[in-house]
N, C-alpha and C positions, 0 to 999 in steps of 0.2 A: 547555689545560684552561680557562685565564682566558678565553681568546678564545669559546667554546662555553658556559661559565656565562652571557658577559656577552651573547650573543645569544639564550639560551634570555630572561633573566630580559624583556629589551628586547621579545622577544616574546609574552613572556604577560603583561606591562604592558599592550601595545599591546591583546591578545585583552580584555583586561577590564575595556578602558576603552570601546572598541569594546561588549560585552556590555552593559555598564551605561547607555551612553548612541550607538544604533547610529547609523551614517553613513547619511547620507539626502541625497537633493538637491532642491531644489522650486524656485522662482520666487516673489520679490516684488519691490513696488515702491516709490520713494521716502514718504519720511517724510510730506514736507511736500506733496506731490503733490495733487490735488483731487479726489474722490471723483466728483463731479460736473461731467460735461465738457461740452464744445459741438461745433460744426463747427470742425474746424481747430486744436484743442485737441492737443499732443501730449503722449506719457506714454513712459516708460523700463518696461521688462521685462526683469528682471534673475533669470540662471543662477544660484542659488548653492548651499553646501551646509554640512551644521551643523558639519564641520570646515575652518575654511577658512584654521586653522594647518598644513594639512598640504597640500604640493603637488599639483597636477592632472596626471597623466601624461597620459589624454586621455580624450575623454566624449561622448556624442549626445546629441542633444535635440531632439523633434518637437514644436510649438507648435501649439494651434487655436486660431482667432480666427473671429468672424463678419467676411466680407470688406466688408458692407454697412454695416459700422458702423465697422472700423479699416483704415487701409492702411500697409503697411511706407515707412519712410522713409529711402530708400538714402542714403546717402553715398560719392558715386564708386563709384558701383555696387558698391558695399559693403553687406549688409543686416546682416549682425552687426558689433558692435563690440567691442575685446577688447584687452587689453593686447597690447606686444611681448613677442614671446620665445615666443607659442604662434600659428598659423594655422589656418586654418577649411577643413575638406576637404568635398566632398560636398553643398553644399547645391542642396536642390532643392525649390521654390517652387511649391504646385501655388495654388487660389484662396484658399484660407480654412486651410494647412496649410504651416508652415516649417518643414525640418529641415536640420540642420547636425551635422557631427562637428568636436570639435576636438584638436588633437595638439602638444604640447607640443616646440617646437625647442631651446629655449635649456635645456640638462637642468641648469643654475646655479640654475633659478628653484624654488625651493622653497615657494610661498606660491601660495595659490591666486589666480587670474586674473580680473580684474573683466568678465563676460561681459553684456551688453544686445543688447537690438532697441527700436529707437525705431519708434515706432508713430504716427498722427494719425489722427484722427476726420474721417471722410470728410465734404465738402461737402451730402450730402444725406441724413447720416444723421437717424434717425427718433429718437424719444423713447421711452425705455426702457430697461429692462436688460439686464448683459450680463457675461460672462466671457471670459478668457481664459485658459486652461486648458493644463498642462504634460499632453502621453500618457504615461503613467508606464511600458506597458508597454514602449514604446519608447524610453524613454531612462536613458541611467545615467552614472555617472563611476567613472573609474578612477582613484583617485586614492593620493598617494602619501607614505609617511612615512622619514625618516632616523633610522636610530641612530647614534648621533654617542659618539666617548668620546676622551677627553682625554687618554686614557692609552696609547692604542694607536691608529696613524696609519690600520691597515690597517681599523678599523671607522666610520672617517669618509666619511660622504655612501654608505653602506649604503641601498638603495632596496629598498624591500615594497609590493608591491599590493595595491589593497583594490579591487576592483569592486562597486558598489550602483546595484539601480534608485531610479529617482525616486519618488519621490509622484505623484500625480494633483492637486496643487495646483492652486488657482484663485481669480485675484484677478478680484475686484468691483468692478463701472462702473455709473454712472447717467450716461444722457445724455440731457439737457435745456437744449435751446437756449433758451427761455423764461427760466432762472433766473440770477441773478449771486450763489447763494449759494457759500462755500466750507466745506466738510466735508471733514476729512481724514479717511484709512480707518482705521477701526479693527479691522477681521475677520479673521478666521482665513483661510488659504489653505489650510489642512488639519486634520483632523480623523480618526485612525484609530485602531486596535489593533490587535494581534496576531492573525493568522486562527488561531492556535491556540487561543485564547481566546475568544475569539466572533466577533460584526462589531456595527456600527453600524445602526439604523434612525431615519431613511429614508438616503439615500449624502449626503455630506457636500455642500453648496454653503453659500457662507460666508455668504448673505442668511437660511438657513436656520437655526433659534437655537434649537431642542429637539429634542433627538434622547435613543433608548432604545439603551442596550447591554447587547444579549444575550449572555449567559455560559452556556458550553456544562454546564457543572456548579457545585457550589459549592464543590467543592474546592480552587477559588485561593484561596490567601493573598491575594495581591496582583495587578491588573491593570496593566498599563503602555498608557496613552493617549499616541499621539503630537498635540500640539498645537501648531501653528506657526503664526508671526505675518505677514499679510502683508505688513509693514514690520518695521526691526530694534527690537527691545526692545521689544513691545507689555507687556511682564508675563507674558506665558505661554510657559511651555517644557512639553518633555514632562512627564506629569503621571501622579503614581502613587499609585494606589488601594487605601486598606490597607481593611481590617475590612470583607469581603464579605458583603453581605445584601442580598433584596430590596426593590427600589423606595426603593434609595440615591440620595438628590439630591445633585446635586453643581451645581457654577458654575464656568464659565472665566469673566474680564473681560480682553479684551483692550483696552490702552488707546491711545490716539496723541493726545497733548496735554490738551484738556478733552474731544474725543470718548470713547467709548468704547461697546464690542458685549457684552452678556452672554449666553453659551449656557448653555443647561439639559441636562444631561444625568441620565438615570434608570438604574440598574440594573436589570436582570432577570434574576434569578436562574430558570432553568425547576426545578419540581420534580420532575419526570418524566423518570425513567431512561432509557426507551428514546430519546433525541432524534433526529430526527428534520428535517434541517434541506430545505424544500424548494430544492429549485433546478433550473435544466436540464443538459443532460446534455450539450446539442449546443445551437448557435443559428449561423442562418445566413438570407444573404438572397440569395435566385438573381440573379443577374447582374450581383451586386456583392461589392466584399471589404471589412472591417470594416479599420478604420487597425490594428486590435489583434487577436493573436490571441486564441482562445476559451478560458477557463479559467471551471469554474462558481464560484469565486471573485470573479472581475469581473464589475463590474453595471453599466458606462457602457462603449460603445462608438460609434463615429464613423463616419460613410458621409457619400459625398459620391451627388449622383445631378445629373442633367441636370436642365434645365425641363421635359420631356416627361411625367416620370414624376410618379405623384398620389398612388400609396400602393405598399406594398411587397409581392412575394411572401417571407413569413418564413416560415424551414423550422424547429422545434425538437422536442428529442427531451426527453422529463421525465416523473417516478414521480405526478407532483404535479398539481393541476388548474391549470388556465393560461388569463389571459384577456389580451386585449391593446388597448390603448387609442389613440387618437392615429395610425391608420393608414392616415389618410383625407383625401382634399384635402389632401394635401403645399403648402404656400405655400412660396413664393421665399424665403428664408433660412433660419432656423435652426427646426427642429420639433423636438420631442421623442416617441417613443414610448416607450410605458410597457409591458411585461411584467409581469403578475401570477404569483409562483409560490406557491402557497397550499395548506397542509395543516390539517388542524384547531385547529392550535396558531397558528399567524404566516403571516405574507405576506412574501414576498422580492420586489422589484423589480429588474430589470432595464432599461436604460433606453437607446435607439439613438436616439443623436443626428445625426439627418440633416439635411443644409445640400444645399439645392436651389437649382441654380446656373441664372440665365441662358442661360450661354456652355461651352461643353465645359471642363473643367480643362486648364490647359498647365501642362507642367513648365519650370522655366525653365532648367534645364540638363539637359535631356533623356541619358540614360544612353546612350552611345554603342557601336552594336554591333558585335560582336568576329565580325569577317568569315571570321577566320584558318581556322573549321570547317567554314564554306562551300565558300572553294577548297580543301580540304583533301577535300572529299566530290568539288568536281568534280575535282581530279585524280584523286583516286581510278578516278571513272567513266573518266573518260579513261582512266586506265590499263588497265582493265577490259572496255571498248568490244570493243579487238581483241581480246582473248582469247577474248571469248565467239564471236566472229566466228569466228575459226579454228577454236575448239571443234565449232561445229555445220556449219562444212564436212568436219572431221574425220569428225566422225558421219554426215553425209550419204555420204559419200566408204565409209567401212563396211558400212553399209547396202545400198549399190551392190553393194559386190561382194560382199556376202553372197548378196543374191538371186543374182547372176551364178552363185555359185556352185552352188547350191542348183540353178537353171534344167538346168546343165550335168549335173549328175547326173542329174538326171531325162528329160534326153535321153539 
């Protein structure tokens, strides 16, 4: 009975702590790091996650980067780097797109795993800005915690899983060959709510510093905003908003030294019962696939396409009027198109971030095919060949002396 009190109490600790402040994963980067890079300049990208007193059983993670602006920096043909005691399965390297899983070997390690990719700014890249961005729908960690008790041996190193996807995190770069100033980052890499609650307008990017949240009714008490720092300890963590009304102003400062970012954020409250949220229904672009799949919840999706192509065929299905912007003269790196979904009340955006490639994509550890259903169909046939062979000499062979038969009578 001791042994079942003491794993019920351990686990509705764990549910409520979970509840009150939920497990997440995103991407940032060093403290002291330079906001402001050149050619040749490198930077660390680092996995991590808000609980990272609690072990990592194992986890995916799909990174996009503009390829014209960053390149991966192996070591020993190594592109991630990672503590011992966990290894990296599966990674596959297309141009502008890293993904990697990774799996926990040494099951002693209970503390989460310090995971990066080292990156450098290519020789000829251009002047501008730029992100590098976690796929959220594609990645998660499965990560894990111990009840432990002192009193009884058999409830020691007791392991629970937790699976969560990631954010859609995205840390911010200036790159300017011309300058020798140094600015540390001070910005958010994320910015959300709860989709039961409302969403954010316009989607979050961290250069971006006013944003409205719409709230489906005014029935909440309270709103829960997630707010994460692109380095550790800017000032802001998640953030929670009591006494709901409209065209509430709020301020995050996220800070990193003497730098610091303030965003504005507004409340909107709708007063109008029937709501009414536009969106699409379907989105799809013919003879390509989005890195993510479709939910009309997500409003940033990724495509890669050759140099050939110059604007897209985009297929969508929606209750709502729709206009579409930015889908013309595709240029060689990174475009963005814009989706309008719009009702009398608000505009929803959707946004397909296309990277146009020179060179075809290669994967660099190409999925190797499983032949085994191959010769499996051709013995099959083989086996099959003679049967049918015999079958229709059988039948011929019947056929024959039917009529033979048939002839005989009738003489």
């Amino acid at each position: 009975m001791k042994k079942i009190l003491f794993l019920l109490f351990s686990f509705l600790t764990f549910i409520n702590v979970i509840y009150a402040d939920p497990l997440y994963c995103y991407i940032n980067k060093d403290k002291d790091e330079n906001m402001i890079l050149k050619s040749n300049d490198e930077i660390n990208v680092y996995f991590k996650s808000n609980f990272e007193h609690y072990g990592l059983k194992d986890a995916k993670f799909q990174l996009y980067y503009d390829p014209y602006i960053f390149e991966i920096v192996s070591n020993d043909d190594k592109y991630i780097n990672i503590d011992e005691g966990f290894k990296i399965n599966n990674i596959k390297k297309y141009s502008s797109i890293i993904e990697f899983e990774v799996e926990r070997v040494n099951q002693e390690i209970i503390t989460y795993p310090s995971i990066y990719i080292k990156f450098k700014v290519r020789e000829d890249a251009k002047n501008g800005k730029t992100t590098i961005e976690l796929i959220d729908n594609n990645s998660y960690v499965n990560q894990v915690y111990f009840t432990n008790s002192s009193d009884n041996e058999e409830l020691m190193d007791t392991e629970n899983y937790v699976k969560k996807e990631c954010f859609n995190s995205k840390l911010y770069y200036e790159i300017n060959n011309d300058s020798n100033d140094i600015k540390k980052d001070s910005h958010l890499t994320y910015i959300g709510i709860d989709g039961d609650s409302g969403f954010i307008s316009p989607f979050f990017s961290p250069d971006v510093l006013n944003y409205d949240i719409h709230l489906y009714n005014s029935d909440n008490d309270r709103v829960y905003l997630q707010a994460i720092c692109s380095i550790q300890d800017c000032g802001v963590d998640d953030y929670t908003i009591d006494e709901i009304k409209n065209n509430k102003k709020i301020s995050l400062v996220s800070k990193n030294g003497e730098d610091e970012t303030k965003y504005n954020l507004t409340l909107v409250v709708d007063d109008y019962e029937d709501y009414s949220y536009p969106s699409l229904t379907s989105l799809k672009v013919l003879h390509y696939d989005f890195l993510e799949k479709f939910d009309s919840w997500t409003n940033t999706y990724h495509l890669i396409v050759p140099q050939s192509v110059n604007d897209l065929s985009i297929d969508y299905e929606s209750d709502f009027d729709v206009k579409i912007d930015g889908n013309e003269n595709l240029q060689i790196g990174q475009n963005v198109i814009v989706i309008s979904v719009s009702n009398e009340n608000y505009t929803n955006k959707y946004y397909i971030v296309v990277q146009k490639e020179k060179e075809e994509i290669i994967v660099e550890e190409p999925v190797k095919e499983d032949k085994t259903d191959t010769k499996t169909i051709e013995r099959i046939t083989d086996k099959k060949m003679p049967n049918i062979i015999v079958g229709l000499l059988l039948l011929i062979t019947l056929i024959l002396i039917t009529v033979f038969i048939i002839k005989n009578k009738e003489d």
